[in-house]
The first five atom37 places (N, CA, C, CB, O) and aatype in JSON, in Angstrom:
{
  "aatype": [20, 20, 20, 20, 20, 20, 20, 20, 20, 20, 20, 20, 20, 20, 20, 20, 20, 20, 20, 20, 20, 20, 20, 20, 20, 20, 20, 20, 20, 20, 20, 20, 20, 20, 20, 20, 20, 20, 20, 20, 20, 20, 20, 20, 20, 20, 20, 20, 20, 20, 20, 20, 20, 20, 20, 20, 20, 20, 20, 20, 20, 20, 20, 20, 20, 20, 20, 20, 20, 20, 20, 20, 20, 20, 20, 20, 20, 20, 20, 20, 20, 20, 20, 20, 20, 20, 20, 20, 20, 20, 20, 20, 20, 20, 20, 20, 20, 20, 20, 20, 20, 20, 20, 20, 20, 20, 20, 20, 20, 20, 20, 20, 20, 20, 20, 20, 20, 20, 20, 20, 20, 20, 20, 20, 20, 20, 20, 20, 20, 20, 20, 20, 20, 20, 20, 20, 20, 20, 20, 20, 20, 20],
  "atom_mask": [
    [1, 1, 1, 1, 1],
    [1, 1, 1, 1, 1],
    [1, 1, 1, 1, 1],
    [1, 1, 1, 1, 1],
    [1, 1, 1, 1, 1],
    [1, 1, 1, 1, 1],
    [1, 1, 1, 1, 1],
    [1, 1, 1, 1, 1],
    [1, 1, 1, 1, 1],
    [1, 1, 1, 1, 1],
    [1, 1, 1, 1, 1],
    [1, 1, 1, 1, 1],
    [1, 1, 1, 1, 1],
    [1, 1, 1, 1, 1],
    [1, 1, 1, 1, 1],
    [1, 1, 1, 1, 1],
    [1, 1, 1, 1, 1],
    [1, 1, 1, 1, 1],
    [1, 1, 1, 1, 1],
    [1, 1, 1, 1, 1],
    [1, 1, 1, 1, 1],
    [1, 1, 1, 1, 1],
    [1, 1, 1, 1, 1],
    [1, 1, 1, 1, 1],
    [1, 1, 1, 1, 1],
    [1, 1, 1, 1, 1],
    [1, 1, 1, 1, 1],
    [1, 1, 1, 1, 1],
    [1, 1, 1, 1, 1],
    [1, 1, 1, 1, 1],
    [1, 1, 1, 1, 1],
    [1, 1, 1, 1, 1],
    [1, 1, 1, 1, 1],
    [1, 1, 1, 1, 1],
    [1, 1, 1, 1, 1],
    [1, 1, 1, 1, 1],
    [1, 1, 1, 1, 1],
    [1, 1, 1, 1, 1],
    [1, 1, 1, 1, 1],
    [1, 1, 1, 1, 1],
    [1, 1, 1, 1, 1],
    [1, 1, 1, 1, 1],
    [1, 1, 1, 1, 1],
    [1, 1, 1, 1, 1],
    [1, 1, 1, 1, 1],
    [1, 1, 1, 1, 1],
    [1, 1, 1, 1, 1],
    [1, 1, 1, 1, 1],
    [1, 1, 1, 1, 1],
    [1, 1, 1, 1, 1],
    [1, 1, 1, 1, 1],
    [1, 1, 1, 1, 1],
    [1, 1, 1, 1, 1],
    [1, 1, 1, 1, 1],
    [1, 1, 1, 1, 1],
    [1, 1, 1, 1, 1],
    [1, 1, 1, 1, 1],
    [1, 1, 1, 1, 1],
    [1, 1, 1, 1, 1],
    [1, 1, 1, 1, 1],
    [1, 1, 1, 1, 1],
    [1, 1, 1, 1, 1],
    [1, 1, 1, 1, 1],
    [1, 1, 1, 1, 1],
    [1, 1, 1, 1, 1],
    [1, 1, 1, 1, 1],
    [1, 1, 1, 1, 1],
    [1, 1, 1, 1, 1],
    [1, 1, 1, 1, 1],
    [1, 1, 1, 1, 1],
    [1, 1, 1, 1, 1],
    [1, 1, 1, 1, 1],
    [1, 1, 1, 1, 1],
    [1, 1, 1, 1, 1],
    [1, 1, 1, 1, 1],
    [1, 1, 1, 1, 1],
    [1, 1, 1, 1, 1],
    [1, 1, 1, 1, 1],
    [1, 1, 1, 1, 1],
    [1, 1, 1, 1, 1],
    [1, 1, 1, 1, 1],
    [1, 1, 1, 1, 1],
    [1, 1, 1, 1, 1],
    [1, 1, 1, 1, 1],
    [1, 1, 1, 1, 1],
    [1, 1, 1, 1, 1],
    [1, 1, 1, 1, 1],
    [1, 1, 1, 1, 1],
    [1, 1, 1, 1, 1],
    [1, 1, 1, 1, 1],
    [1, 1, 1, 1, 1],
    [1, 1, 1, 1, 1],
    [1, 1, 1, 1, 1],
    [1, 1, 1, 1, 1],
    [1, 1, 1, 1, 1],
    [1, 1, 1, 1, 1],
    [1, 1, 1, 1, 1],
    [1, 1, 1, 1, 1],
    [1, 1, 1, 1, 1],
    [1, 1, 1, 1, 1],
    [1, 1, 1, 1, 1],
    [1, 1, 1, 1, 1],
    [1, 1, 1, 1, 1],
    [1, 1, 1, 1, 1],
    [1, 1, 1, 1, 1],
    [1, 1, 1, 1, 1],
    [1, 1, 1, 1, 1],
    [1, 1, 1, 1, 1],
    [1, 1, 1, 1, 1],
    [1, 1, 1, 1, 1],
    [1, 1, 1, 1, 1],
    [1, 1, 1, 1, 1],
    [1, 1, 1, 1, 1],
    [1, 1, 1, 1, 1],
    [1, 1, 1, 1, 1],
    [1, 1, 1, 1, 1],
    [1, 1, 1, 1, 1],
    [1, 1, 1, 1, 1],
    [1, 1, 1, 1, 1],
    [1, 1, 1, 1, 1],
    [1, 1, 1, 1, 1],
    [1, 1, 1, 1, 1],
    [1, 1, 1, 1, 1],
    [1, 1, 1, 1, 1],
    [1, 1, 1, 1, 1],
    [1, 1, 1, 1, 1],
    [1, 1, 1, 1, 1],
    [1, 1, 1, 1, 1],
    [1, 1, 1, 1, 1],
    [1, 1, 1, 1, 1],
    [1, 1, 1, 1, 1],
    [1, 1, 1, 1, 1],
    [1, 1, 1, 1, 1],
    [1, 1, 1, 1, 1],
    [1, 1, 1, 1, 1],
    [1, 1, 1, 1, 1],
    [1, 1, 1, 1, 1],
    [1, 1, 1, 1, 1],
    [1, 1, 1, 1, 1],
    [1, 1, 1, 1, 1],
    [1, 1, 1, 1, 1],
    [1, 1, 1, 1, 1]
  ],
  "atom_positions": [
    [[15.24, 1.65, -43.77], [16.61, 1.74, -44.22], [16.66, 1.46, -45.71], [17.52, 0.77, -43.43], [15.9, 0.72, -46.33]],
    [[17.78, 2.22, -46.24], [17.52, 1.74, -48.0], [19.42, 1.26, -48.42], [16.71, 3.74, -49.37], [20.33, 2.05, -48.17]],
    [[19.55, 0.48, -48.78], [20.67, -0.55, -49.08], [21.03, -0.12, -50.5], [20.2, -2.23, -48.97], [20.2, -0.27, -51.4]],
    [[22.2, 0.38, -50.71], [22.55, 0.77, -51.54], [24.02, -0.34, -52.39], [22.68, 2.12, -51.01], [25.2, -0.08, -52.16]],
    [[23.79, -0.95, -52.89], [24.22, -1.91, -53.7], [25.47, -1.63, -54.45], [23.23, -2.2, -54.52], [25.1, -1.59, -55.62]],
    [[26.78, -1.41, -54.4], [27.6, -1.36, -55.62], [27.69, -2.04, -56.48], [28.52, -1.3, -55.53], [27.39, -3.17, -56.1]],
    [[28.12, -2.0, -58.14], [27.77, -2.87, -58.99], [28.39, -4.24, -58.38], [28.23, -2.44, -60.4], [27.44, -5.02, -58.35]],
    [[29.31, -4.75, -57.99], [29.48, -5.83, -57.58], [28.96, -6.66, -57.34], [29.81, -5.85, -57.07], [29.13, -7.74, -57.9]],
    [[27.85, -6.38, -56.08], [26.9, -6.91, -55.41], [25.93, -7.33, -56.59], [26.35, -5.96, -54.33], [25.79, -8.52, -56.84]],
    [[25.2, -6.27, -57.39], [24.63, -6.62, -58.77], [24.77, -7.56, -59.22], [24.9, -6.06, -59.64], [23.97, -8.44, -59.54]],
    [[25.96, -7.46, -59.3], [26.63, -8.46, -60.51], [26.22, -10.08, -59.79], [28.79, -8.15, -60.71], [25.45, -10.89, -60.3]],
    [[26.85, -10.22, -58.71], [26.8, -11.01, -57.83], [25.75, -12.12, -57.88], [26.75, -10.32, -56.84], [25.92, -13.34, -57.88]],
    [[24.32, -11.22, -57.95], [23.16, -11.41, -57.58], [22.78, -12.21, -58.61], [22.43, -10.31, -57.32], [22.19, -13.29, -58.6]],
    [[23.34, -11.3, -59.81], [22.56, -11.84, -60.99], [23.32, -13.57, -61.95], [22.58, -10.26, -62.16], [22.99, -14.37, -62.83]],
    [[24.06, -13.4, -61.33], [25.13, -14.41, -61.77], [25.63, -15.37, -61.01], [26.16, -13.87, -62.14], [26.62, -15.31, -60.28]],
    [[24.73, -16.44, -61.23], [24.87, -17.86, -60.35], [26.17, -18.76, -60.43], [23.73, -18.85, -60.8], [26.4, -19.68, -59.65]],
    [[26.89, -18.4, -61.36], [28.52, -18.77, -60.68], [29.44, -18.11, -60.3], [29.29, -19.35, -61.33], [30.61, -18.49, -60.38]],
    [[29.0, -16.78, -59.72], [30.11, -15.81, -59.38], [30.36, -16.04, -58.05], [29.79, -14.31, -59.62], [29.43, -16.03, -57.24]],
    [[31.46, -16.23, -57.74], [32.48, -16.29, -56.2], [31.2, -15.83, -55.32], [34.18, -14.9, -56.03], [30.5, -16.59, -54.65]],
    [[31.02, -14.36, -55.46], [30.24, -13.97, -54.3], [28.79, -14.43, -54.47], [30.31, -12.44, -54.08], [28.1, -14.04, -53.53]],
    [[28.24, -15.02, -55.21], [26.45, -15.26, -55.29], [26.01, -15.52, -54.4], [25.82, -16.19, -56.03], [25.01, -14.87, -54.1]],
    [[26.56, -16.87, -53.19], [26.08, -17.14, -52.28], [25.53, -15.89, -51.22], [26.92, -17.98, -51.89], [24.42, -15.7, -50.73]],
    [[26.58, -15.28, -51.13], [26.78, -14.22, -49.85], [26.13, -12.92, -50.54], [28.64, -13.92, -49.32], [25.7, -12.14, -49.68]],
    [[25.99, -12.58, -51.53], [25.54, -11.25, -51.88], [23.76, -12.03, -51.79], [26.33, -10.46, -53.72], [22.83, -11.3, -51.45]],
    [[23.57, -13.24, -52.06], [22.24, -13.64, -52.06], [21.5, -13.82, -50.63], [22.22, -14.86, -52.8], [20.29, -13.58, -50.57]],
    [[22.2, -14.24, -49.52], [22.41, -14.16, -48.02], [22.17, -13.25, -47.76], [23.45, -14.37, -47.43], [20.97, -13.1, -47.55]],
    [[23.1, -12.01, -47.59], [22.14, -10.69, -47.51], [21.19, -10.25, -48.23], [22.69, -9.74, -47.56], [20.2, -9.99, -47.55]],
    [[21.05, -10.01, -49.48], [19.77, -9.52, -49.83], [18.75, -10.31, -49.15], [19.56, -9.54, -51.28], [17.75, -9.78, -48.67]],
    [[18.95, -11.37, -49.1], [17.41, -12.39, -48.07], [16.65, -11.62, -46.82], [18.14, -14.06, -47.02], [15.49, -11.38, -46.5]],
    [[18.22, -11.33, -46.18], [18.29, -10.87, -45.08], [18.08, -9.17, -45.11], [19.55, -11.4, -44.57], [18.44, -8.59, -44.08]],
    [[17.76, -8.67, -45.76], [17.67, -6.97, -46.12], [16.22, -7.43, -46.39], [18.78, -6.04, -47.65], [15.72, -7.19, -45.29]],
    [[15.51, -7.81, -46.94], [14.43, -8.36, -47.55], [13.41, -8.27, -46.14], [14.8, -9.99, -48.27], [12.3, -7.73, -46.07]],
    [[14.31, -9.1, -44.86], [13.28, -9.27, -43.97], [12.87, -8.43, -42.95], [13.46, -10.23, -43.46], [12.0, -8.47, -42.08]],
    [[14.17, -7.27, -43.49], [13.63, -6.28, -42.25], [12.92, -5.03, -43.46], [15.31, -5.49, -40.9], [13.29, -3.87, -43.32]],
    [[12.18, -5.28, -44.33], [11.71, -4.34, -45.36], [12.3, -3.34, -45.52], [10.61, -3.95, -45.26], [11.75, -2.24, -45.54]],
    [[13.92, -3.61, -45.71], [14.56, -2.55, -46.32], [14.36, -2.27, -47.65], [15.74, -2.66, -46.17], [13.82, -3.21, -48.22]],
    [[14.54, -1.58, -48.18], [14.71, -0.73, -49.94], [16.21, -1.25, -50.67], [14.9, 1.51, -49.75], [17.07, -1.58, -49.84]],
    [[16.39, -1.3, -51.34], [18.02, -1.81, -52.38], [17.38, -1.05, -53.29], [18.55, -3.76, -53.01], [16.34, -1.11, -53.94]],
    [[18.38, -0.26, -53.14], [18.38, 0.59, -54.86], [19.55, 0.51, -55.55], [18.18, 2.3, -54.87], [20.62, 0.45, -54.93]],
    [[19.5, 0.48, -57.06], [19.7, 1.27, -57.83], [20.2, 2.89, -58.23], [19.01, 1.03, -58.01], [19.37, 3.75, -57.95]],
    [[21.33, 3.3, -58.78], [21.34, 4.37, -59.16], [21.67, 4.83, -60.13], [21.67, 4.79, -58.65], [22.47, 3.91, -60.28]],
    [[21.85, 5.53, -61.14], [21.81, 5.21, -62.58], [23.32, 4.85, -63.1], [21.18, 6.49, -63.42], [23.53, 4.31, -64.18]],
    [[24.37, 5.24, -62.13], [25.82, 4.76, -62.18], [25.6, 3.32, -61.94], [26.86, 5.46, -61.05], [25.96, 2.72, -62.95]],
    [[25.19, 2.57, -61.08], [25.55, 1.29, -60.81], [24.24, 0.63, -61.48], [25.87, 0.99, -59.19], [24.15, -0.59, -61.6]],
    [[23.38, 1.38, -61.86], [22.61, 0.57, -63.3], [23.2, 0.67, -64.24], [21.34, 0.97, -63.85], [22.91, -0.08, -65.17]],
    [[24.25, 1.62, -64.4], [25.08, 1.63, -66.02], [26.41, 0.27, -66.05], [26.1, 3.62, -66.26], [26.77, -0.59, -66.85]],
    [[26.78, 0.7, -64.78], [27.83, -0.28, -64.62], [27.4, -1.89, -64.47], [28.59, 0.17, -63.38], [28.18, -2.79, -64.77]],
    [[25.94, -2.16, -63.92], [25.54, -3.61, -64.36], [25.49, -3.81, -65.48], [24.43, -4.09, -64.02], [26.09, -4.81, -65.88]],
    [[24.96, -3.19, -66.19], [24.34, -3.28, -67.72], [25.98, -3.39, -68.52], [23.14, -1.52, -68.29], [26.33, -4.43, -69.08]],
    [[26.53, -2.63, -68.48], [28.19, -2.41, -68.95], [28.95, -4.01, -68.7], [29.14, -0.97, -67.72], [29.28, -4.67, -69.68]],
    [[29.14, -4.44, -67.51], [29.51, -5.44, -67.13], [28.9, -6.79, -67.42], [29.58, -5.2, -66.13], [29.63, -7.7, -67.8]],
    [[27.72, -6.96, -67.26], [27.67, -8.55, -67.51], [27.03, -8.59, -69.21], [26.41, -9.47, -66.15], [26.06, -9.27, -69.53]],
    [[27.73, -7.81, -70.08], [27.33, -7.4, -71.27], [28.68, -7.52, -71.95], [26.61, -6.0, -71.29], [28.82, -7.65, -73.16]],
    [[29.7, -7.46, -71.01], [31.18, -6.97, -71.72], [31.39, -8.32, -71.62], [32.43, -5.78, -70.95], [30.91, -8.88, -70.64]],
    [[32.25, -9.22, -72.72], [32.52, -10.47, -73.17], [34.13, -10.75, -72.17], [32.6, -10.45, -75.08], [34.58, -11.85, -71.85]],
    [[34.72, -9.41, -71.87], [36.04, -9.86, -71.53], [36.07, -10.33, -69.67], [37.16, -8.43, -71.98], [36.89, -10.96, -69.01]],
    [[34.97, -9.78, -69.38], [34.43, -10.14, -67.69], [33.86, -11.04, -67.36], [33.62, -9.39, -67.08], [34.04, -11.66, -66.32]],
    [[32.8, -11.33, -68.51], [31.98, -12.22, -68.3], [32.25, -13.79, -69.25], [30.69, -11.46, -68.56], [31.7, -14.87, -69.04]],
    [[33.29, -13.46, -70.32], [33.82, -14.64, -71.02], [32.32, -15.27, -71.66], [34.76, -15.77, -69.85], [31.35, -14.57, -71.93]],
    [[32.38, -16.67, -71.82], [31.17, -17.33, -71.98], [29.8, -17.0, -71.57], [31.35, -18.32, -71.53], [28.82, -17.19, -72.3]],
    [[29.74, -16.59, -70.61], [28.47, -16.54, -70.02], [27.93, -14.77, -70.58], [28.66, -16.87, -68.09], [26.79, -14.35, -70.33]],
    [[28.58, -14.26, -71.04], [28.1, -12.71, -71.57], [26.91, -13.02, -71.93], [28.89, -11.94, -72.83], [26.44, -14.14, -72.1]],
    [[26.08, -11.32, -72.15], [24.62, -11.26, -72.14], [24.17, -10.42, -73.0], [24.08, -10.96, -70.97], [24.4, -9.26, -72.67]],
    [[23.51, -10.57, -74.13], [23.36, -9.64, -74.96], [22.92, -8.7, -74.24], [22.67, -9.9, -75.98], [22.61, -8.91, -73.06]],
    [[22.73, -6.73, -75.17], [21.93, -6.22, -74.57], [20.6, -6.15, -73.77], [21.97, -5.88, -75.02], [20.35, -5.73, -72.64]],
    [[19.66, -6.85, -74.97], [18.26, -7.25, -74.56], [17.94, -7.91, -73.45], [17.74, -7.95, -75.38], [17.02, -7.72, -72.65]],
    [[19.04, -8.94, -73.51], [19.21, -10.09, -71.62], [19.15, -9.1, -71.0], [20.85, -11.16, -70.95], [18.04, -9.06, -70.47]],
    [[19.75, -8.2, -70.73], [20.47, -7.3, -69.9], [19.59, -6.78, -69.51], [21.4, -6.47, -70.32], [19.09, -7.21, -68.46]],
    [[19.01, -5.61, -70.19], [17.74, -5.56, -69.92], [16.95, -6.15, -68.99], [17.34, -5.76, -70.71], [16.6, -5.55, -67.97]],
    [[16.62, -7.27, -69.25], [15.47, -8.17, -69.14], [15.73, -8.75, -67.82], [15.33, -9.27, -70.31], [14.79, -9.03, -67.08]],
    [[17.43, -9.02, -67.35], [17.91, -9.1, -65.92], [17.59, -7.89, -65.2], [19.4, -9.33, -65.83], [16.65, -8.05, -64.42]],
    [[18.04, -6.8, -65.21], [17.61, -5.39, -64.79], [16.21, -4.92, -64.41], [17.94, -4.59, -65.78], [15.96, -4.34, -63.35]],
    [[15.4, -5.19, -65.28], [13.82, -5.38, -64.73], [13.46, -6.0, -63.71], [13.04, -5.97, -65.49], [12.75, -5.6, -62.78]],
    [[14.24, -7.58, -63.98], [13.52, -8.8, -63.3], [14.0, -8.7, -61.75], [14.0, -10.4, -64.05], [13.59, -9.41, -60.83]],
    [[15.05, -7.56, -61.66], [15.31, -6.64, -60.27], [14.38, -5.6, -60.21], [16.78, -5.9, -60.16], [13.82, -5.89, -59.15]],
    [[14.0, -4.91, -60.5], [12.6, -4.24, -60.65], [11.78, -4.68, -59.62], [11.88, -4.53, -61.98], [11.59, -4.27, -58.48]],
    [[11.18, -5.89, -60.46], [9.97, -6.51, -60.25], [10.25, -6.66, -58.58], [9.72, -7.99, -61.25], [9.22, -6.7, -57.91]],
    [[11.13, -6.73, -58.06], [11.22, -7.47, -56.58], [10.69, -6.35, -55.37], [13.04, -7.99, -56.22], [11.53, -5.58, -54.91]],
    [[9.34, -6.3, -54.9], [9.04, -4.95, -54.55], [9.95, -4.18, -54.04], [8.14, -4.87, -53.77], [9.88, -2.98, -54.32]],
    [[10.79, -4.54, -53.38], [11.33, -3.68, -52.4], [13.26, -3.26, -53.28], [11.27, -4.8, -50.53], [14.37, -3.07, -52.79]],
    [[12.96, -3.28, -54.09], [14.32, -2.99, -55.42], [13.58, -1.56, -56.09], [14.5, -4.71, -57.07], [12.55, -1.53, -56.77]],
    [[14.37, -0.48, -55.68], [14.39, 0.52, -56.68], [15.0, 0.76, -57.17], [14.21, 1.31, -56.61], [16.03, 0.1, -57.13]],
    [[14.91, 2.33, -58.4], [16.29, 2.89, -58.73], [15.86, 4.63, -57.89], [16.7, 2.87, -60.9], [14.87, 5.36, -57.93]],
    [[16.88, 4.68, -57.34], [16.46, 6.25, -57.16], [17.34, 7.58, -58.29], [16.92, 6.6, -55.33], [18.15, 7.39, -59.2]],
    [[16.86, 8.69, -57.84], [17.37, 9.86, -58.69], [18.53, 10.27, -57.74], [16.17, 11.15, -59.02], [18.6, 9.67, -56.67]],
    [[19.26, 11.04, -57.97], [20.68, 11.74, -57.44], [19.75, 12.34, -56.12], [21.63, 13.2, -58.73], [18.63, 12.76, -56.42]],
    [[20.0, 12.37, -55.23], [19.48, 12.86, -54.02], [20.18, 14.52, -53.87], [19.93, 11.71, -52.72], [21.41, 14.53, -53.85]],
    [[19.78, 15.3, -53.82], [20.16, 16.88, -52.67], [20.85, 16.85, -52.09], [19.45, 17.47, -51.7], [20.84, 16.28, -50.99]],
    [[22.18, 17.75, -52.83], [23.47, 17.81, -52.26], [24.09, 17.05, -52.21], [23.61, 18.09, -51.38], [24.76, 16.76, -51.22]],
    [[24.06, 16.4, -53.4], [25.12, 14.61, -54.18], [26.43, 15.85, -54.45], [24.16, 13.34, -56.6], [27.51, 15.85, -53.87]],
    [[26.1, 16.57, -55.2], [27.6, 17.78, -55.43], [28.09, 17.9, -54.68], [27.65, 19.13, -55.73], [29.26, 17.54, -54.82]],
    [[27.82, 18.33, -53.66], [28.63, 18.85, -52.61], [29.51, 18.07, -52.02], [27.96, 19.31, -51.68], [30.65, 18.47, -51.83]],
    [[28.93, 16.29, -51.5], [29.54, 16.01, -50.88], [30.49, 14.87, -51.81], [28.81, 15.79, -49.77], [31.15, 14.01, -51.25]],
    [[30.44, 15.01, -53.26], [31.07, 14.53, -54.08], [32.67, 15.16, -54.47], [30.15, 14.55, -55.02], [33.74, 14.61, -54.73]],
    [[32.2, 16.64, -54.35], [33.22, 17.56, -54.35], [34.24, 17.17, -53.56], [32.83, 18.76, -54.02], [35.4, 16.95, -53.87]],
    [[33.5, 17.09, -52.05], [34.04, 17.25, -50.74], [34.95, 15.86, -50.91], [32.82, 17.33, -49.38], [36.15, 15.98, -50.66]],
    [[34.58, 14.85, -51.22], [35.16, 13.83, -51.13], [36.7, 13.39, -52.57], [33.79, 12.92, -51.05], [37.65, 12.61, -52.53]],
    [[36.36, 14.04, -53.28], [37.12, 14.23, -54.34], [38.65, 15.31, -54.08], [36.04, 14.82, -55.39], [39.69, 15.28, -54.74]],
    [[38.35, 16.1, -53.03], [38.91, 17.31, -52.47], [40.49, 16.8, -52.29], [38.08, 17.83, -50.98], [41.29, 17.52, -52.89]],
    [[40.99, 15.84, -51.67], [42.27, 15.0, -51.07], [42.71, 14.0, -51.26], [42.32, 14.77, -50.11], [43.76, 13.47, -50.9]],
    [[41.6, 13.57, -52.06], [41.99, 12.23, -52.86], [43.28, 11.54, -53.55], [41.29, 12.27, -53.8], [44.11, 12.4, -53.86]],
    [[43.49, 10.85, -53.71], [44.92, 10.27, -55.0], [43.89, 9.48, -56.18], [46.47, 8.61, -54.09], [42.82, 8.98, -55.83]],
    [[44.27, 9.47, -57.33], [44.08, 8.83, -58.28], [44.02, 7.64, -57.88], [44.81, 9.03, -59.15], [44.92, 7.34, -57.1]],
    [[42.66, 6.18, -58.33], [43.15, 5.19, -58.48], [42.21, 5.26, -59.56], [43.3, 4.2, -57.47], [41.61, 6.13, -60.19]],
    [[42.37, 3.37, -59.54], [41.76, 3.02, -61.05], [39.94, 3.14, -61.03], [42.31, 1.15, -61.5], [39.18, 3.03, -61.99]],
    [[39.69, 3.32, -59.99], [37.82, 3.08, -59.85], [37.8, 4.86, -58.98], [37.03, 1.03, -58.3], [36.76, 5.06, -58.35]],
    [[38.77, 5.97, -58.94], [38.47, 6.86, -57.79], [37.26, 8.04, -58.06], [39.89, 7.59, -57.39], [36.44, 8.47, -57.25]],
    [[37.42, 8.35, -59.31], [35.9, 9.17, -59.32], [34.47, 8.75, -59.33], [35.82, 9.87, -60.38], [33.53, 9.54, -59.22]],
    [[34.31, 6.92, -59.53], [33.19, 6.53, -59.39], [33.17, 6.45, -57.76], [32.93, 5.29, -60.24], [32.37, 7.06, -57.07]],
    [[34.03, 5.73, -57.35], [34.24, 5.5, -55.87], [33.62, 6.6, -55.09], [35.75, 5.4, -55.5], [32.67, 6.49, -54.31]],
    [[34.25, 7.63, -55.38], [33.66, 8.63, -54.89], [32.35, 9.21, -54.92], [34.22, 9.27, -55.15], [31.8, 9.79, -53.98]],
    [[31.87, 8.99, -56.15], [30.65, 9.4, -56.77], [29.73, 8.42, -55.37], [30.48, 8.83, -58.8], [29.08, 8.86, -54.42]],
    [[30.06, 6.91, -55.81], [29.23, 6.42, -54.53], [28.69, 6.35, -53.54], [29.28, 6.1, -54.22], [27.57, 6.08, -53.09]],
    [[30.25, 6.8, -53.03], [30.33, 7.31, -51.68], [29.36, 8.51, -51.0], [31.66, 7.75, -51.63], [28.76, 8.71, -49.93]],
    [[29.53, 9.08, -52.07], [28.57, 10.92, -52.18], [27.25, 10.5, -51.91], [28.48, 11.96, -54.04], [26.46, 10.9, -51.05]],
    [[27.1, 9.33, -53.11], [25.2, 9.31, -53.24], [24.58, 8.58, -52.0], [24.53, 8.29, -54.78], [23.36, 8.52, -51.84]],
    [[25.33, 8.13, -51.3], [25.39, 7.16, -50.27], [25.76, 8.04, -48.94], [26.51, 5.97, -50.64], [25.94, 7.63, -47.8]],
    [[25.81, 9.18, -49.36], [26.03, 10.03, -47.94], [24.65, 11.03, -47.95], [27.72, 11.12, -47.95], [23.75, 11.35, -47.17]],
    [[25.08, 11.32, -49.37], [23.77, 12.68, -49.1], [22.15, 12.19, -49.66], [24.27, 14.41, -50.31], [21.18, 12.94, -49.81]],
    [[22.2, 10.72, -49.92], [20.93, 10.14, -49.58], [20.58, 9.37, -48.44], [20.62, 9.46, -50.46], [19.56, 8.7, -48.35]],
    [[21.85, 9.52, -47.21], [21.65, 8.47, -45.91], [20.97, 7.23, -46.5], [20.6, 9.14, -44.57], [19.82, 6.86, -46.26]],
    [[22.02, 6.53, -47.45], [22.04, 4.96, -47.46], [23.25, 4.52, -46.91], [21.91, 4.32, -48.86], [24.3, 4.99, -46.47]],
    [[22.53, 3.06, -47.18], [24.34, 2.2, -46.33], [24.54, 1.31, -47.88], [24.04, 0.46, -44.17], [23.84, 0.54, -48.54]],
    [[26.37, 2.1, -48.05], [26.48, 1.49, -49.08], [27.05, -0.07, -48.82], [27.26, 2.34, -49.91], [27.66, -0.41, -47.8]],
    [[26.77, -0.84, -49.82], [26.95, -2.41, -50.08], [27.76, -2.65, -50.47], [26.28, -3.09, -50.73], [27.77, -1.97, -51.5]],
    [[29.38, -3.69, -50.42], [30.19, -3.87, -51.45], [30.39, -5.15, -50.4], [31.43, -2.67, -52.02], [30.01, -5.55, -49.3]],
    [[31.45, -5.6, -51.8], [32.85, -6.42, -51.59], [34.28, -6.05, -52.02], [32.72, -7.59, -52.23], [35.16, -6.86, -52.33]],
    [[34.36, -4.81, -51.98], [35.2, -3.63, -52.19], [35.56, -3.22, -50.77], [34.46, -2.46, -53.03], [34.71, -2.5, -50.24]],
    [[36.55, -3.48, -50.07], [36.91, -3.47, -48.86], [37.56, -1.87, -49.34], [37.9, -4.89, -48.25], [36.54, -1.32, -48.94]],
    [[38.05, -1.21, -49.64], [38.62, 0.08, -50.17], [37.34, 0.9, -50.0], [39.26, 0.02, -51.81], [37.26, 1.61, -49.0]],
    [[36.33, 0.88, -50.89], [35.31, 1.36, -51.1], [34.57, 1.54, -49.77], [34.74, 0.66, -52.04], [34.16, 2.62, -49.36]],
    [[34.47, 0.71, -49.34], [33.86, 0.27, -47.61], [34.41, 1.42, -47.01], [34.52, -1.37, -46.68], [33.78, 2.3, -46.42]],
    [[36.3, 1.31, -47.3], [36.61, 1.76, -46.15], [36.35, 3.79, -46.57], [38.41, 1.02, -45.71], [36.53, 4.74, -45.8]],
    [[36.03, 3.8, -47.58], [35.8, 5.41, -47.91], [34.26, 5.7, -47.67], [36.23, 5.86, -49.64], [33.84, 6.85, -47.58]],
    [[33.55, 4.72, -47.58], [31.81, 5.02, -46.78], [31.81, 5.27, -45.68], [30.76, 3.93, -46.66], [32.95, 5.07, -45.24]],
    [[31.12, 5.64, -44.88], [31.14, 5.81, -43.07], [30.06, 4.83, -42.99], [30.7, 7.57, -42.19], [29.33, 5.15, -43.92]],
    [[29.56, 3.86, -42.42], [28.92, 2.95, -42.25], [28.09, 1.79, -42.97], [28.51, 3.42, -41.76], [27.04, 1.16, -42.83]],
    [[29.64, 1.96, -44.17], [29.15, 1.3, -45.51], [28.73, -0.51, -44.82], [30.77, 1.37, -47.0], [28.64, -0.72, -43.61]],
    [[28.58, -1.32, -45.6], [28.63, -2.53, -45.25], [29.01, -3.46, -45.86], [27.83, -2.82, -44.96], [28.22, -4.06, -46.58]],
    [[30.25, -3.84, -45.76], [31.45, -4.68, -46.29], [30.66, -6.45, -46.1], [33.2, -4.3, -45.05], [30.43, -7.03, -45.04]],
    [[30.41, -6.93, -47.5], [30.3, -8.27, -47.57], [31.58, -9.19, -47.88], [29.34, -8.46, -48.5], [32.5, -9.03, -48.68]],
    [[31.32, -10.15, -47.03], [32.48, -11.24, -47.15], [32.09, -12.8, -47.9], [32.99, -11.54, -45.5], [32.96, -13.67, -48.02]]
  ]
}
């Protein structure tokens, strides 16, 4: 199985006083033991890197570029952490999902997610109960 992470979860992981650390760290333990995969995709590697880099999210604790970096690797390094490429037929079902939609404030990434997370048969990861609910067997952390 390969665990597909929204930046949240990222964020989560990497940042030892964020609300969710405990629980985004709980599961990954637990993804870990059944040798699942957590990837990466170059949207929610842009959006880590974007986020715990931006001073107005992260306040005090912001991270220069180079940190950033250097956090991003040090997910790397963890064997079972990839990044993958756009999987076959990410268009299509990006389209498809974009098709009936309403505008919100996150809806073309949302979607984008959703897509890469369909037409690469991952299970996407959040604490985005919205997001969850637009995955088909996403997996909503609490």
């Amino acid at each position: 199985m390969i665990f597909f992470p929204d930046v949240n979860v990222w964020v989560a992981l990497a940042f030892a006083e964020h609300t969710h650390n405990s629980a985004a760290w709980n599961w990954f333990y637990e993804s870990q033991r059944t040798e699942s995969y957590v990837t990466f995709c170059r949207i929610t590697q842009m959006g880590f890197l974007r986020l715990i880099t931006n001073p107005t999210v992260m306040q005090e604790d912001v991270w220069k570029p180079a940190d950033a970096w250097d956090i991003f690797d040090q997910f790397l390094k963890i064997p079972l952490v990839i990044r993958m490429d756009e999987p076959p037929g990410l268009e299509d079902h990006w389209r498809e999902g974009t098709g009936s939609r309403n505008h919100g404030s996150n809806w073309w990434t949302d979607a984008y997610l959703t897509a890469f997370a369909a037409a690469g048969e991952l299970t996407l990861v959040t604490f985005d109960k919205q997001l969850a609910r637009l995955s088909p067997g996403a997996h909503l952390l609490k």
